[in-house]
C-alpha positions, 0 to 999 in steps of 0.5 A, a space after each residue: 776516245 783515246 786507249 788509256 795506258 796501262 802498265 801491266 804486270 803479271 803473276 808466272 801463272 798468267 803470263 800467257 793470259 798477260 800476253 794475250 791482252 796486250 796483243 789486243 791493244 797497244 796501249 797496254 805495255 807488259 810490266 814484269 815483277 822478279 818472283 824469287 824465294 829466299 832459302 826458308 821458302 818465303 818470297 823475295 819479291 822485286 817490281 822491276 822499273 819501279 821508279 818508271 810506273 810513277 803517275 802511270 795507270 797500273 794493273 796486275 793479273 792475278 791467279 790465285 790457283 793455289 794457297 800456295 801463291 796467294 801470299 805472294 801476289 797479294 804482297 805484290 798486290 798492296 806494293 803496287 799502289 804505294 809506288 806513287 801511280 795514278 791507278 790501280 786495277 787487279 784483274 783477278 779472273 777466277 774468285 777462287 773462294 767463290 764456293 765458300 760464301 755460307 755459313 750453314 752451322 755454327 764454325 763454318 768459315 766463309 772463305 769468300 768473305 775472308 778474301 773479299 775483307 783481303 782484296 777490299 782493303 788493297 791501299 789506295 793509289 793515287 786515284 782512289 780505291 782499287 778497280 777489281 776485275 773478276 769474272 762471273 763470280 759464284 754467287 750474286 750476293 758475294 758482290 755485297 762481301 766488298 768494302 767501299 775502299 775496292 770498286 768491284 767490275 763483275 764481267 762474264 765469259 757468257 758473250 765469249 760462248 755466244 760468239 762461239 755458238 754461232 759459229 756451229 753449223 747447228 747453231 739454230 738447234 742449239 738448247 740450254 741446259 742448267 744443272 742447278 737453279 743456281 746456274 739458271 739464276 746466274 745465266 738465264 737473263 744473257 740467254 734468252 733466245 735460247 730454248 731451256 733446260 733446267 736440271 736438278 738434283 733429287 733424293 732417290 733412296 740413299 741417292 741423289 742423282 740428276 733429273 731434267 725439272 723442266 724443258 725438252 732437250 730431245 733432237 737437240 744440241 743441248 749445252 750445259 752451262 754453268 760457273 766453274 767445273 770442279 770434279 765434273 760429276 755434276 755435269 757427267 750426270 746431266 749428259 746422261 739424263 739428256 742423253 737419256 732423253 733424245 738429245 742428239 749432242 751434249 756439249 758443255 761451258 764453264 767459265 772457270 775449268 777448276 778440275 783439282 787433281 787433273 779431273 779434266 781426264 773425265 771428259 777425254 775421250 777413251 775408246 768409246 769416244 767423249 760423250 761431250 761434242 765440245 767443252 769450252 772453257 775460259 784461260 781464268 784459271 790457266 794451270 788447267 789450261 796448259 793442262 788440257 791444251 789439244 785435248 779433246 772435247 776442249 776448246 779455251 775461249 780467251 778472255 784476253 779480249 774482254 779483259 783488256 777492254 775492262 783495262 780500259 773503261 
């Protein structure tokens, strides 16, 4: 089948990311956008070679990694498909309101929903409805929060750990480990193969700490999987208890390395070393990634490759 040209445009944040991708076909032209301010601070927005893009497929790659930029790409966001193209795909790796889907009591806001009312009501291109690429998103049931005018494209970063695990010169002694059942639920299906670990969180006094609920993790290598890395407690908690419990290593996965407020310099080794062997993390949200770039125990799994052939289904 013949590669689909894809123009690709990109927001500052992503433009490592972007890079990358278009290394890994040619037929994925980068496409870029003037990300300029007026004087009281609000966008000043130019598609460069706008009148170049008519009857092209388009794409942009989005990071919403902070308020801040949302506004911006998301002006860019519905501009793109009204330029006469004849598609539009966003790539929006990390859902950043992924975490916010309930509402537990009355005047919670579910900011999951909000962003998915945003990204559903993207004008159509000449194609139809907009292809919304995203990665390994926090809960199931968010696909569900989606209007019918946005085709949503659920993909994970759980083959990019597979291929990583094989690589290990233990990789037969590898076990995994959850540190909820929520990650069980989302995970457990694309690793079968693998011995389990489940973790869960009990009340102990005015405590809630860290216990293994089922699985063996002694003499293993044992790596904790899950979504998204916030402050990294949860995780720091569940290495101990393995620890604890006759593991030999402890390394970790998470797609989406969130670590507001450099919380990644947890995991950095001090003069007692890293309780983590490794920690892998995805370039879904790439302000981190420049951050702990050549840090110990962390190792960025591009998701260029996935992402680029998402572009061209």
């Amino acid at each position: 089948m013949r590669d689909i040209l894809t123009q690709l445009f990109y927001c500052v944040q992503s433009e490592g990311l972007a890079r990358r991708i278009a290394q890994q076909c040619d037929s994925i032209h980068l496409q870029s956008i003037s990300w300029r301010n007026f004087d009281d601070g609000f966008p000043n927005l130019f598609i460069n070679k706008a009148q170049d893009i008519r009857g092209q497929h388009v794409a942009f790659l989005a990071s919403f990694s902070s308020p801040d930029v949302i506004f911006e790409q998301i002006s860019v966001i519905y501009a793109l498909p009204k330029l006469f193209i004849a598609s539009f795909t966003l790539v929006l790796p990390f859902f950043p309101t992924g975490s916010f889907e309930r509402v537990e009591e009355e005047g919670d806001v579910a900011t999951a929903f909000t962003m998915a009312r945003i990204l559903s009501n993207i004008p159509k291109s000449r194609g139809g409805p907009t292809s919304l690429v995203t990665y390994d998103i926090h809960a199931l049931q968010e696909r569900f929060y989606f209007g019918d005018d946005v085709l949503p494209c659920f993909e994970t970063g759980i083959p990019l750990l597979l291929s990583r695990l094989r690589q290990l010169p233990d990789a037969d002694n590898i076990t995994i480990a959850f540190p909820d059942d929520g990650a069980w639920k989302r995970f457990h299906k694309q690793l079968l193969h693998f011995p389990m670990v489940v973790c869960a969180k009990v009340r102990e006094g005015d405590k809630r700490i860290v216990r293994i609920k089922e699985g063996n993790p002694e003499g293993r290598h044992v790596v904790i999987v899950d979504d998204l890395v916030q402050s990294g407690g949860t995780l720091i908690e569940c290495q101990k208890v393995l620890a604890a419990q006759g593991a030999t290593k402890v390394s970790a996965y998470v797609t989406h390395a969130v670590f507001p407020r450099q919380s990644w310099s947890r995991f950095v080794p001090n003069n007692s070393g890293s309780p983590f062997t490794y920690f892998w993390v995805t370039d879904s949200c790439p302000v981190t990634v420049k951050a702990i770039e050549n840090k110990t125990p962390f190792e960025v799994l591009s998701l260029a490759g996935s992402i680029a052939d998402a572009l061209q289904i």
